[in-house]
mmCIF file of the N, C-alpha and C atoms, coordinates in Angstrom:
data_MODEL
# 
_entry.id   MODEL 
# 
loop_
_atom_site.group_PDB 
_atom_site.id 
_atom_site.type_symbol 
_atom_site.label_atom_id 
_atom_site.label_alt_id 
_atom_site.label_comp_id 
_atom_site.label_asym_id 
_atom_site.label_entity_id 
_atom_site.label_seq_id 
_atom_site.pdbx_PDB_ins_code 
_atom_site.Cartn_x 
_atom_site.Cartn_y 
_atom_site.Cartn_z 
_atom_site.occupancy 
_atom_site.B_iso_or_equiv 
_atom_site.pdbx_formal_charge 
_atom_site.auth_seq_id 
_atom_site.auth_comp_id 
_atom_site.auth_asym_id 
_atom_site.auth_atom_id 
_atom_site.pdbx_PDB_model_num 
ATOM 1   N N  . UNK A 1 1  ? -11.595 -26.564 -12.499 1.00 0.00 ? 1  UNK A N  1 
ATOM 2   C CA . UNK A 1 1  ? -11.599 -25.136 -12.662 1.00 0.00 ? 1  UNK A CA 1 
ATOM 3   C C  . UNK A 1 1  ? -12.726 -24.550 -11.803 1.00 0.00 ? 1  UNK A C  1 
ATOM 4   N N  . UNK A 1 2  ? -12.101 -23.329 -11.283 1.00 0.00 ? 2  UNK A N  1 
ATOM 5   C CA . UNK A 1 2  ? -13.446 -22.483 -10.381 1.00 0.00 ? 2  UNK A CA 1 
ATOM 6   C C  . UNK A 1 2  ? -14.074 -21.517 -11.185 1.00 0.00 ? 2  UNK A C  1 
ATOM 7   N N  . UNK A 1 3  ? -15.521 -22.225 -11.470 1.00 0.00 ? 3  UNK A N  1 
ATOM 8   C CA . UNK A 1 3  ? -16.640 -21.358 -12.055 1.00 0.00 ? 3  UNK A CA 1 
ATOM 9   C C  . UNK A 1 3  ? -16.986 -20.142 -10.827 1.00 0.00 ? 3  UNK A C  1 
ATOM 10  N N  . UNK A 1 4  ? -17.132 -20.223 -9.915  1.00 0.00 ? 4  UNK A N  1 
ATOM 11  C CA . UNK A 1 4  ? -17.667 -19.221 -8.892  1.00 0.00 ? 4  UNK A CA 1 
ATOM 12  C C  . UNK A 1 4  ? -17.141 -19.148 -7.367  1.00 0.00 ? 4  UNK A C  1 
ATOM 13  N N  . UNK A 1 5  ? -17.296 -17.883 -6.772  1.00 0.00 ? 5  UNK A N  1 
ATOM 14  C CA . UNK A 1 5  ? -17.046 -17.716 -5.632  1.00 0.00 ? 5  UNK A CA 1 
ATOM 15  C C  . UNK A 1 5  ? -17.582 -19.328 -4.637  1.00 0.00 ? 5  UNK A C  1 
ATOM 16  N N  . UNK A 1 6  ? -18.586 -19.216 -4.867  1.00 0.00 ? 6  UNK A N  1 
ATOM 17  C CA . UNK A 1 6  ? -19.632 -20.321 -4.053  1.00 0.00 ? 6  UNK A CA 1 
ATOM 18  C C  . UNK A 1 6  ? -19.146 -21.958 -4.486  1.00 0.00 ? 6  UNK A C  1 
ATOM 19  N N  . UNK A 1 7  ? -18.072 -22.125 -5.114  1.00 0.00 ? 7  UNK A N  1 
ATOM 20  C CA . UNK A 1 7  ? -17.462 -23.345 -5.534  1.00 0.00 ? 7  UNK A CA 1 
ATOM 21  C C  . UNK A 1 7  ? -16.120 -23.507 -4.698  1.00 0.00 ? 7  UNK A C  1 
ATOM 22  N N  . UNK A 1 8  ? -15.651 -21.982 -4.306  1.00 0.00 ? 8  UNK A N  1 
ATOM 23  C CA . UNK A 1 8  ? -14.359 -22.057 -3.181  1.00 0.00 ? 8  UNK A CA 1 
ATOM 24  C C  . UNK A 1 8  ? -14.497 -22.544 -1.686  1.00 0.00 ? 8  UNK A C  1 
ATOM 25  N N  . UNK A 1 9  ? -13.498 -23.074 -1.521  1.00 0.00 ? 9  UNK A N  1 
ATOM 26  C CA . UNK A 1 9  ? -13.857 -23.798 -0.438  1.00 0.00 ? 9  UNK A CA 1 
ATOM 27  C C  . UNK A 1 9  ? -13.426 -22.823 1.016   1.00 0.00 ? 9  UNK A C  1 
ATOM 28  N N  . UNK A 1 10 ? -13.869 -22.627 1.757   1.00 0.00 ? 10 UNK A N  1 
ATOM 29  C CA . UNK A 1 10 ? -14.365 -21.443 2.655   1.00 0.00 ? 10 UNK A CA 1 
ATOM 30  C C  . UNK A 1 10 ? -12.391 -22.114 3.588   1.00 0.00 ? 10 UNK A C  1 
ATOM 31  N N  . UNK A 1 11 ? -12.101 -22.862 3.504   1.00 0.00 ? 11 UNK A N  1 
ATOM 32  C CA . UNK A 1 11 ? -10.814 -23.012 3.944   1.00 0.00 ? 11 UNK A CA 1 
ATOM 33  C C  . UNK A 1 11 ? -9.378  -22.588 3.678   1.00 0.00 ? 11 UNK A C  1 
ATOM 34  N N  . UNK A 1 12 ? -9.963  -22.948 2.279   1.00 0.00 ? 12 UNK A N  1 
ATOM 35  C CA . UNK A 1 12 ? -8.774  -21.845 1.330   1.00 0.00 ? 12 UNK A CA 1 
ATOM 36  C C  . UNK A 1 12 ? -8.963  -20.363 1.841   1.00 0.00 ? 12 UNK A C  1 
ATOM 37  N N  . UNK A 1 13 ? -9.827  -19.716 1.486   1.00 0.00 ? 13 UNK A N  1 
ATOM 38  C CA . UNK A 1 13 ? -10.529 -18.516 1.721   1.00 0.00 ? 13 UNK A CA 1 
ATOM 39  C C  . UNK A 1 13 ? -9.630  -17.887 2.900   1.00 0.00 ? 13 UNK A C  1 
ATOM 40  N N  . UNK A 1 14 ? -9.609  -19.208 4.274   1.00 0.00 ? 14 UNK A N  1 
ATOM 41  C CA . UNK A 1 14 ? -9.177  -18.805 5.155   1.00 0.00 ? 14 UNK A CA 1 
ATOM 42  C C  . UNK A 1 14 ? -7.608  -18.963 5.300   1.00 0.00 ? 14 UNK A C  1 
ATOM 43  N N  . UNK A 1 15 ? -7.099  -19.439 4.998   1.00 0.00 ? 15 UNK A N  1 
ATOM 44  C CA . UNK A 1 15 ? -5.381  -20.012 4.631   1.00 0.00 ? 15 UNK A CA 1 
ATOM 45  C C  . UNK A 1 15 ? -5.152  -18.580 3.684   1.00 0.00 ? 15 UNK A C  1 
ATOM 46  N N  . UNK A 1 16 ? -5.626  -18.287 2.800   1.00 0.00 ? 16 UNK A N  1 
ATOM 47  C CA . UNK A 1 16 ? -5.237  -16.691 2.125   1.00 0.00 ? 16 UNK A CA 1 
ATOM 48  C C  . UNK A 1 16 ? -5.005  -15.809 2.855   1.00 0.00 ? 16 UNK A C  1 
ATOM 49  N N  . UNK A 1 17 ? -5.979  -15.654 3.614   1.00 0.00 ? 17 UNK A N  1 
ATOM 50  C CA . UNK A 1 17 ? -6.395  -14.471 4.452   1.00 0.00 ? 17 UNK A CA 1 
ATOM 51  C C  . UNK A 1 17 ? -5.228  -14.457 5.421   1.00 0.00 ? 17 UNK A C  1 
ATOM 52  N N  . UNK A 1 18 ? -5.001  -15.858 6.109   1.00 0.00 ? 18 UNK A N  1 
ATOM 53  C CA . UNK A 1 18 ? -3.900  -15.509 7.163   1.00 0.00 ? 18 UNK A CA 1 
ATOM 54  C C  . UNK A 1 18 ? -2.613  -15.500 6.655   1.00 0.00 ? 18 UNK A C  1 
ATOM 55  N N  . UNK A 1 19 ? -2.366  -16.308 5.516   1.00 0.00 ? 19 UNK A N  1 
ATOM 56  C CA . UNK A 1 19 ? -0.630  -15.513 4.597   1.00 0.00 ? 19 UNK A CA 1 
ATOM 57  C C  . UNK A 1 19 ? -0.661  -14.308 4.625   1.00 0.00 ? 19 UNK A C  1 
ATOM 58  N N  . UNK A 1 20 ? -1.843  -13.597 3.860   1.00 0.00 ? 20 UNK A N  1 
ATOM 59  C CA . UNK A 1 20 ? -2.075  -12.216 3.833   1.00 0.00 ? 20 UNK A CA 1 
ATOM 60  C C  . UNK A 1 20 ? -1.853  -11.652 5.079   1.00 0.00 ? 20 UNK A C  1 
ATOM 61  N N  . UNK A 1 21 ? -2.261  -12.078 5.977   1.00 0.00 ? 21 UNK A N  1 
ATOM 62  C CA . UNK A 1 21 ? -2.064  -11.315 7.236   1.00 0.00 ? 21 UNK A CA 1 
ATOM 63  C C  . UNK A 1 21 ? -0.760  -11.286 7.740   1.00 0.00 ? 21 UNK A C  1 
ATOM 64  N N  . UNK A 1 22 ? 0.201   -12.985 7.877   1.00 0.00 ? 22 UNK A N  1 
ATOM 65  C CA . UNK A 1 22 ? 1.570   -12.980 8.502   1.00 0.00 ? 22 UNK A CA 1 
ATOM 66  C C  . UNK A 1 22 ? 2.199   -12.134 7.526   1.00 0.00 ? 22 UNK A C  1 
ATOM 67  N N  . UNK A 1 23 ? 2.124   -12.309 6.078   1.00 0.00 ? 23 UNK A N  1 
ATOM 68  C CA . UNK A 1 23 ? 3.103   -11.278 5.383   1.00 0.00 ? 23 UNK A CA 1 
ATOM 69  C C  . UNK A 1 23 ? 3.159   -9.840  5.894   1.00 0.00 ? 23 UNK A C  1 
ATOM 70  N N  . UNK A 1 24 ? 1.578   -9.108  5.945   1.00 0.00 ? 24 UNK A N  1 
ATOM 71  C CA . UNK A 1 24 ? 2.035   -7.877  6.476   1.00 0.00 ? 24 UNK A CA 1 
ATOM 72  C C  . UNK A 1 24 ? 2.485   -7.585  7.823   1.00 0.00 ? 24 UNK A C  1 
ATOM 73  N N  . UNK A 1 25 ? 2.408   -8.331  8.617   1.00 0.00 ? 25 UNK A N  1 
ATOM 74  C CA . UNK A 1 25 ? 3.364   -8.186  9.778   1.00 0.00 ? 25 UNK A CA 1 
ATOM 75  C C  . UNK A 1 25 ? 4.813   -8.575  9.589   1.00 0.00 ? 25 UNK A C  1 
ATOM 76  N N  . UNK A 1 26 ? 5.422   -9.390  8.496   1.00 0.00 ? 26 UNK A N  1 
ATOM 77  C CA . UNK A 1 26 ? 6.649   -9.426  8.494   1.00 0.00 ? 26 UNK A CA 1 
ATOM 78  C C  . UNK A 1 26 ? 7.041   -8.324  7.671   1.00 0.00 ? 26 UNK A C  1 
ATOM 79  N N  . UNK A 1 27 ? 6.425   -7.605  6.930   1.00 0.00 ? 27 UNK A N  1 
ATOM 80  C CA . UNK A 1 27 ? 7.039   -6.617  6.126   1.00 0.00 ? 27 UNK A CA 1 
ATOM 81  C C  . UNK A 1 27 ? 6.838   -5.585  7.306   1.00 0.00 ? 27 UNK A C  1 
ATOM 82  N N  . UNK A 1 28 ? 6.067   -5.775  8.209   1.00 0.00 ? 28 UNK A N  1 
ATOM 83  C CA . UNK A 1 28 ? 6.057   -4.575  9.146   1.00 0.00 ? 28 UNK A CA 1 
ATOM 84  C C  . UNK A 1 28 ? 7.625   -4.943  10.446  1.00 0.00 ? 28 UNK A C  1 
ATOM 85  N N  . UNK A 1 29 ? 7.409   -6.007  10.480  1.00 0.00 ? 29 UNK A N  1 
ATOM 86  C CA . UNK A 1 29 ? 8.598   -6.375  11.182  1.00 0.00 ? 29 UNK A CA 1 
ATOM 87  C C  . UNK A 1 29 ? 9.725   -5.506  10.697  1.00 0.00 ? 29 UNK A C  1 
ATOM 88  N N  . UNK A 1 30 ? 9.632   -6.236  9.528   1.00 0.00 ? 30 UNK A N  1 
ATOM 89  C CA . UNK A 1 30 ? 10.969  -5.595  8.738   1.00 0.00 ? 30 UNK A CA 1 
ATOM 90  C C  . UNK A 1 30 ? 11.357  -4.349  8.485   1.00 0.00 ? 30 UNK A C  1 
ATOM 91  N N  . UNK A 1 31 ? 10.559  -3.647  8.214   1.00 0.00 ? 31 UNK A N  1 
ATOM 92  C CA . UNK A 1 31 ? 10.688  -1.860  8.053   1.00 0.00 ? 31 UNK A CA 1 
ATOM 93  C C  . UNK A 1 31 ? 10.845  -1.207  9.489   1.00 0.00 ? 31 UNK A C  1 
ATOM 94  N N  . UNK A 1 32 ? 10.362  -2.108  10.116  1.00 0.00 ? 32 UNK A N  1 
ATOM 95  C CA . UNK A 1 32 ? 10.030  -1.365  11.758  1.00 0.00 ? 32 UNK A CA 1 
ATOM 96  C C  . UNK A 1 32 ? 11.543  -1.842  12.168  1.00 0.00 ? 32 UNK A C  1 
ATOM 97  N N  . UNK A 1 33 ? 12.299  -2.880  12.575  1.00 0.00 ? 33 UNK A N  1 
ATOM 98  C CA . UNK A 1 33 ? 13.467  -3.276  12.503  1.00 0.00 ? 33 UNK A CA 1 
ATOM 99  C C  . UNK A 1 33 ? 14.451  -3.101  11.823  1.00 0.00 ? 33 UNK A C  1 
ATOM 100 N N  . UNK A 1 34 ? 14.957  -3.441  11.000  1.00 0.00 ? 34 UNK A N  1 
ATOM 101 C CA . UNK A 1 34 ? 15.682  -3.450  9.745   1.00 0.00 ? 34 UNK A CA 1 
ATOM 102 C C  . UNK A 1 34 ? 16.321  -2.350  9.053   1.00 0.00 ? 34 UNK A C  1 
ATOM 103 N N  . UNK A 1 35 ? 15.164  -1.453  8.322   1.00 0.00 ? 35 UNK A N  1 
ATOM 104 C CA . UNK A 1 35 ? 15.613  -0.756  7.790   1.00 0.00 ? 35 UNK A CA 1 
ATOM 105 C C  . UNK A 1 35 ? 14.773  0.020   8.729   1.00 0.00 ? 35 UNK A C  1 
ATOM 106 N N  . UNK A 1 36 ? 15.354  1.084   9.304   1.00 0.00 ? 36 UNK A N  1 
ATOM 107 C CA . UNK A 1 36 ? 14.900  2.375   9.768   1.00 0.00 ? 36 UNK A CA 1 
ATOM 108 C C  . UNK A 1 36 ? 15.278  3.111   9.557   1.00 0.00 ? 36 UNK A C  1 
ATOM 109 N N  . UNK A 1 37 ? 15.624  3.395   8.598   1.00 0.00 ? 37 UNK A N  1 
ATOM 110 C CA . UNK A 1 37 ? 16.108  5.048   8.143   1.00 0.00 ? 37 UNK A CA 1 
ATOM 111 C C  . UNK A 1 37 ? 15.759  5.697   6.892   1.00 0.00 ? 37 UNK A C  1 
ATOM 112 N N  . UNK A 1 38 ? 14.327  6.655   7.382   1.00 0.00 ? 38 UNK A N  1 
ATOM 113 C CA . UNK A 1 38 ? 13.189  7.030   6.497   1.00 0.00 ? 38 UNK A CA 1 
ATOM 114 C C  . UNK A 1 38 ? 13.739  7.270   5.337   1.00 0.00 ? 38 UNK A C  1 
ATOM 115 N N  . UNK A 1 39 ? 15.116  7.593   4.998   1.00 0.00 ? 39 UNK A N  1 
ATOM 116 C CA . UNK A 1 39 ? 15.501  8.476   3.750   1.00 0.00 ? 39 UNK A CA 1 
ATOM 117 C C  . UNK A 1 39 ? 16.283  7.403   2.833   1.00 0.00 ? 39 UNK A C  1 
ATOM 118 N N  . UNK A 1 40 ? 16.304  6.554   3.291   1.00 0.00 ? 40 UNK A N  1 
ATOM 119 C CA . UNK A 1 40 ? 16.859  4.788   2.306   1.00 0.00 ? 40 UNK A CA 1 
ATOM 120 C C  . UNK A 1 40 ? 15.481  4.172   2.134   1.00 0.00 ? 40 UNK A C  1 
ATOM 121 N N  . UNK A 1 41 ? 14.776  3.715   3.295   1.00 0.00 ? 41 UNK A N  1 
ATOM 122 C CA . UNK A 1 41 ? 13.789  2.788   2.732   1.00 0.00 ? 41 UNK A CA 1 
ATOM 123 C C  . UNK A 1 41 ? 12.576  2.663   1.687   1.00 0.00 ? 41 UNK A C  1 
ATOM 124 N N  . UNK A 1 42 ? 12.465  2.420   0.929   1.00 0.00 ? 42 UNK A N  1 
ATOM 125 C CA . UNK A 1 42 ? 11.324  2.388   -0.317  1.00 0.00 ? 42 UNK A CA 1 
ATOM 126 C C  . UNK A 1 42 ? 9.964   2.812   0.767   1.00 0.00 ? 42 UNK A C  1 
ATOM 127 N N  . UNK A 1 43 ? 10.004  2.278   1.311   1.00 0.00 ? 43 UNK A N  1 
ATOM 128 C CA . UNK A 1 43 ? 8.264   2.030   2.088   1.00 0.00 ? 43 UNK A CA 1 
ATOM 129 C C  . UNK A 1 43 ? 7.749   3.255   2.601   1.00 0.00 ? 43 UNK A C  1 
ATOM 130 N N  . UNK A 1 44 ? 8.973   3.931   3.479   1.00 0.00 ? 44 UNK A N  1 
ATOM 131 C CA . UNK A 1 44 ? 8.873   5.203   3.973   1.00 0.00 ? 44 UNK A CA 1 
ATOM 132 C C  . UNK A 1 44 ? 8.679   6.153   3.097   1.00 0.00 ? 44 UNK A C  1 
ATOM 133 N N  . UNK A 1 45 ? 9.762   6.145   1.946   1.00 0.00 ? 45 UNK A N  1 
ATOM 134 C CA . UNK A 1 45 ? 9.700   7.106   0.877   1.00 0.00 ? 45 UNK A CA 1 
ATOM 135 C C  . UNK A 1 45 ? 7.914   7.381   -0.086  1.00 0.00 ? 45 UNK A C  1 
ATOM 136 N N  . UNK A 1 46 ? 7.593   6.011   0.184   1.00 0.00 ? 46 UNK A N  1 
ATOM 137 C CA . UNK A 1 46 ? 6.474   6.240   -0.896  1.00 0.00 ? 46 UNK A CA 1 
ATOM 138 C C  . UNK A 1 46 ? 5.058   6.585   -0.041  1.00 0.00 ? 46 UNK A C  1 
ATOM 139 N N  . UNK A 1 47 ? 4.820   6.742   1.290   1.00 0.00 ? 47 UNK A N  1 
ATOM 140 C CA . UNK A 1 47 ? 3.762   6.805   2.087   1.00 0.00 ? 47 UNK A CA 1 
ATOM 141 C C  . UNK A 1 47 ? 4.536   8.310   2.493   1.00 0.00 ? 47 UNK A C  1 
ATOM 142 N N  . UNK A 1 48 ? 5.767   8.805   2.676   1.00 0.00 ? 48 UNK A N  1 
ATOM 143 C CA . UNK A 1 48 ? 5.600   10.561  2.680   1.00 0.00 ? 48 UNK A CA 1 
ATOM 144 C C  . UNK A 1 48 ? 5.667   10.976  1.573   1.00 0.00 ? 48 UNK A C  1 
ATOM 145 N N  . UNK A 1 49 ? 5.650   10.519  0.238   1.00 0.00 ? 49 UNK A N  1 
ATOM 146 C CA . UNK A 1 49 ? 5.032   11.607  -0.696  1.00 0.00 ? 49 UNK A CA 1 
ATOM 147 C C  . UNK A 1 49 ? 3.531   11.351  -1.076  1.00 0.00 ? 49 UNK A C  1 
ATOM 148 N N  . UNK A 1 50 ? 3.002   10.022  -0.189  1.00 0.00 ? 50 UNK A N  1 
ATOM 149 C CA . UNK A 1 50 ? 1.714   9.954   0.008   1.00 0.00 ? 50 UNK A CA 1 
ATOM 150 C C  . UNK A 1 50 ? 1.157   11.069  0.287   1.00 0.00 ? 50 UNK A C  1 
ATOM 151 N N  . UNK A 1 51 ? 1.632   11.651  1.613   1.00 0.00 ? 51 UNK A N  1 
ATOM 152 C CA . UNK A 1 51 ? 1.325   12.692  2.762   1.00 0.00 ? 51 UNK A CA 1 
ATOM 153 C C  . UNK A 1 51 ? 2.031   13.615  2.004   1.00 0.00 ? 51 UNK A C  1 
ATOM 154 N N  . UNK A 1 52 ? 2.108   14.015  0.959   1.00 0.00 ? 52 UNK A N  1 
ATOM 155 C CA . UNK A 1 52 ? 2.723   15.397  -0.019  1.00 0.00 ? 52 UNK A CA 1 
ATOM 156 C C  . UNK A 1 52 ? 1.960   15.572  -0.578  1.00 0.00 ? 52 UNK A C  1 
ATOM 157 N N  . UNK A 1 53 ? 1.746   14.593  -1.681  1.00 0.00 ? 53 UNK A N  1 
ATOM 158 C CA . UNK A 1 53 ? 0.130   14.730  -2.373  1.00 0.00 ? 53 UNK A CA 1 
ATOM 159 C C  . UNK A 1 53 ? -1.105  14.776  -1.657  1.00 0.00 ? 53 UNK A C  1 
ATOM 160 N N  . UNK A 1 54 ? -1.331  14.317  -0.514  1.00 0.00 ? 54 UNK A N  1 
ATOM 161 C CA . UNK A 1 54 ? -2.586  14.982  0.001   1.00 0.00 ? 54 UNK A CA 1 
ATOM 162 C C  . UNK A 1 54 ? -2.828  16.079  0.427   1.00 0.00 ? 54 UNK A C  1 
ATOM 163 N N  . UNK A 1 55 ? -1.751  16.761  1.102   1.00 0.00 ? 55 UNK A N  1 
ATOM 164 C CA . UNK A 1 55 ? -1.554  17.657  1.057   1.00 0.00 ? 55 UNK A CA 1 
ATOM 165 C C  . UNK A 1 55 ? -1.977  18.953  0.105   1.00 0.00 ? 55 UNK A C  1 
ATOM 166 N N  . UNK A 1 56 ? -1.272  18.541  -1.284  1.00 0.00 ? 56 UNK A N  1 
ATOM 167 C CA . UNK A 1 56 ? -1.367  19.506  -2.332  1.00 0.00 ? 56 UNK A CA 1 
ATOM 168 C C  . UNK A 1 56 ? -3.114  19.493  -2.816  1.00 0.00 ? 56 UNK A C  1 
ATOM 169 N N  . UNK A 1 57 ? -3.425  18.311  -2.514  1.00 0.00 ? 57 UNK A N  1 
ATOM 170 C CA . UNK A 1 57 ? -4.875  18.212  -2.974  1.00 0.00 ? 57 UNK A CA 1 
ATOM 171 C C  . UNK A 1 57 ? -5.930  19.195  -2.253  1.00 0.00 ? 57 UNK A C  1 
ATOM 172 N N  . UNK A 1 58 ? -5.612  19.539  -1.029  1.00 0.00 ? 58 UNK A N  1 
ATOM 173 C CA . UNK A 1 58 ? -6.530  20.077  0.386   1.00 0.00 ? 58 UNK A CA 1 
ATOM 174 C C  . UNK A 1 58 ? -6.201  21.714  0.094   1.00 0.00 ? 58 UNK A C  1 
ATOM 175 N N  . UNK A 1 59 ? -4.880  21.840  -0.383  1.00 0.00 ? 59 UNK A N  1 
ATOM 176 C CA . UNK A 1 59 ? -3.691  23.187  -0.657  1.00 0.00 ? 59 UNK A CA 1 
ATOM 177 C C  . UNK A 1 59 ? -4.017  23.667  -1.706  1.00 0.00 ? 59 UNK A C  1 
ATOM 178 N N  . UNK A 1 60 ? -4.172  23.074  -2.846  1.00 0.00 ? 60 UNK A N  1 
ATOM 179 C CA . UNK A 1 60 ? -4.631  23.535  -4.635  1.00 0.00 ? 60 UNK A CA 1 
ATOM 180 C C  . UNK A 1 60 ? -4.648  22.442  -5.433  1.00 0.00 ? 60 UNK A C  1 
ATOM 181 N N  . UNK A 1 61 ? -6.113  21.950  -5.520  1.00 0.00 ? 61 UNK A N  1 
ATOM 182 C CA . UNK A 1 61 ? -7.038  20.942  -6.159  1.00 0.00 ? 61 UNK A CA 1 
ATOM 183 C C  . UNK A 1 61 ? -6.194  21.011  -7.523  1.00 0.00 ? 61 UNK A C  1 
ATOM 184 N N  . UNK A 1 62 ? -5.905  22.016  -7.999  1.00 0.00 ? 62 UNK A N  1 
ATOM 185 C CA . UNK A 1 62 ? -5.597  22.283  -9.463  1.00 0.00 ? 62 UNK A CA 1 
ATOM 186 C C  . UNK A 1 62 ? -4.118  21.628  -9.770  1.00 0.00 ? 62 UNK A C  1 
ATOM 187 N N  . UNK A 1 63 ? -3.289  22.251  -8.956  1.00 0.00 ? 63 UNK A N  1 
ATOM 188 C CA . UNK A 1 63 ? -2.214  21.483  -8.969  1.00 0.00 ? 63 UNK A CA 1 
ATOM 189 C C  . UNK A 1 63 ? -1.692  19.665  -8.705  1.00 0.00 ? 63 UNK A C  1 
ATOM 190 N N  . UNK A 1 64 ? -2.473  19.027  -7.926  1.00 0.00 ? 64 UNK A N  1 
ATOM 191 C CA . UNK A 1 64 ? -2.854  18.290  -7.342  1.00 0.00 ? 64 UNK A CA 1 
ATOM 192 C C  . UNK A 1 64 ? -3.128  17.208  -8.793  1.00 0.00 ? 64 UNK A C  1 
ATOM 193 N N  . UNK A 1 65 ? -4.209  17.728  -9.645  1.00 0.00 ? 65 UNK A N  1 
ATOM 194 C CA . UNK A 1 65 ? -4.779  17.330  -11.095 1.00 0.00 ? 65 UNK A CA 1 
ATOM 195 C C  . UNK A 1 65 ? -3.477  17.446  -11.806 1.00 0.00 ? 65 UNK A C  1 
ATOM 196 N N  . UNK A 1 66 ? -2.747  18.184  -11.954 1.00 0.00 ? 66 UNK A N  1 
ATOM 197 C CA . UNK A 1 66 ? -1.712  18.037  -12.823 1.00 0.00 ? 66 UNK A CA 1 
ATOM 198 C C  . UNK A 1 66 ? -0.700  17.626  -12.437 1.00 0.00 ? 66 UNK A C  1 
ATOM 199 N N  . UNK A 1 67 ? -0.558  17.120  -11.643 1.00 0.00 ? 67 UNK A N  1 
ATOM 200 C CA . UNK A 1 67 ? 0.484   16.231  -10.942 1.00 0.00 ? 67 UNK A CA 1 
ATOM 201 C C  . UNK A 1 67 ? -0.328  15.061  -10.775 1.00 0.00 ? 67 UNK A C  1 
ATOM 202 N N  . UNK A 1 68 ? -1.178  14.316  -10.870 1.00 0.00 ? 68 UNK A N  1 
ATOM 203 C CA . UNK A 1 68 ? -1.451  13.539  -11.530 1.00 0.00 ? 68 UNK A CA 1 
ATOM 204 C C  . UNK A 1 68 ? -1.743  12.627  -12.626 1.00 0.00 ? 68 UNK A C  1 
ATOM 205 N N  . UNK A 1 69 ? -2.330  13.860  -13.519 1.00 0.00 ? 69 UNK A N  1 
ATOM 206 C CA . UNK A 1 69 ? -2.107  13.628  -14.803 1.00 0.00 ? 69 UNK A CA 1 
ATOM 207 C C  . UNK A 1 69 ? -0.686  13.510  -15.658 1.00 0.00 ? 69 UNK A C  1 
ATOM 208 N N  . UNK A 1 70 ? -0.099  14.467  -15.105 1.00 0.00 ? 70 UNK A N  1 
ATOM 209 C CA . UNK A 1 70 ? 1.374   14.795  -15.719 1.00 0.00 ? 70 UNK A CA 1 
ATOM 210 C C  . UNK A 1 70 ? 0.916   16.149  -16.616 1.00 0.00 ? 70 UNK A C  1 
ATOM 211 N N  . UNK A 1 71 ? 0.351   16.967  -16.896 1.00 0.00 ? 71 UNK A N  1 
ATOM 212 C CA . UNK A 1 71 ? 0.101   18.053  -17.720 1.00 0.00 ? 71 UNK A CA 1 
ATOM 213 C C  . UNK A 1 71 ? 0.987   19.322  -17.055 1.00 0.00 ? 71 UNK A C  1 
ATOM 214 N N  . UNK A 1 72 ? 1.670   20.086  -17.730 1.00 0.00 ? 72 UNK A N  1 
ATOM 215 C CA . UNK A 1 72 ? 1.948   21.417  -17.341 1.00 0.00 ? 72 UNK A CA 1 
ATOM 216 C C  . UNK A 1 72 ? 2.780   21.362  -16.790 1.00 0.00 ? 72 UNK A C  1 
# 
């Protein structure tokens, strides 16, 4: 069992890091290829109502809060 960071072996560490890395290039593959059509794909859909809500935040702080919260 791993008691601490400093017990991991700095190889693993690195084998994570680069799955982590090929995955997001294949999911980028994939959205960039595949599915391109902003108004089907999950990925697209959820990074422009990203860019909606920031929006509303810069537009009316207030609204912004309750559309977060869910109130009102």
């Amino acid at each position: 069992m791993i008691q601490s960071f400093r017990d991991f072996d700095k190889s693993v560490l690195i084998a994570l890091f680069t799955l982590k890395l090929l995955g997001t290039f294949a999911l980028q593959a994939l959205f960039t290829y595949y599915y391109t059509d902003r108004s089907t794909a999950d990925i697209y859909r959820f990074f422009d109502d990203g860019l909606i809500l920031r929006d509303v935040l810069f537009t009316n702080p207030s609204h912004f809060l309750r559309i977060l919260f869910g109130s009102g």
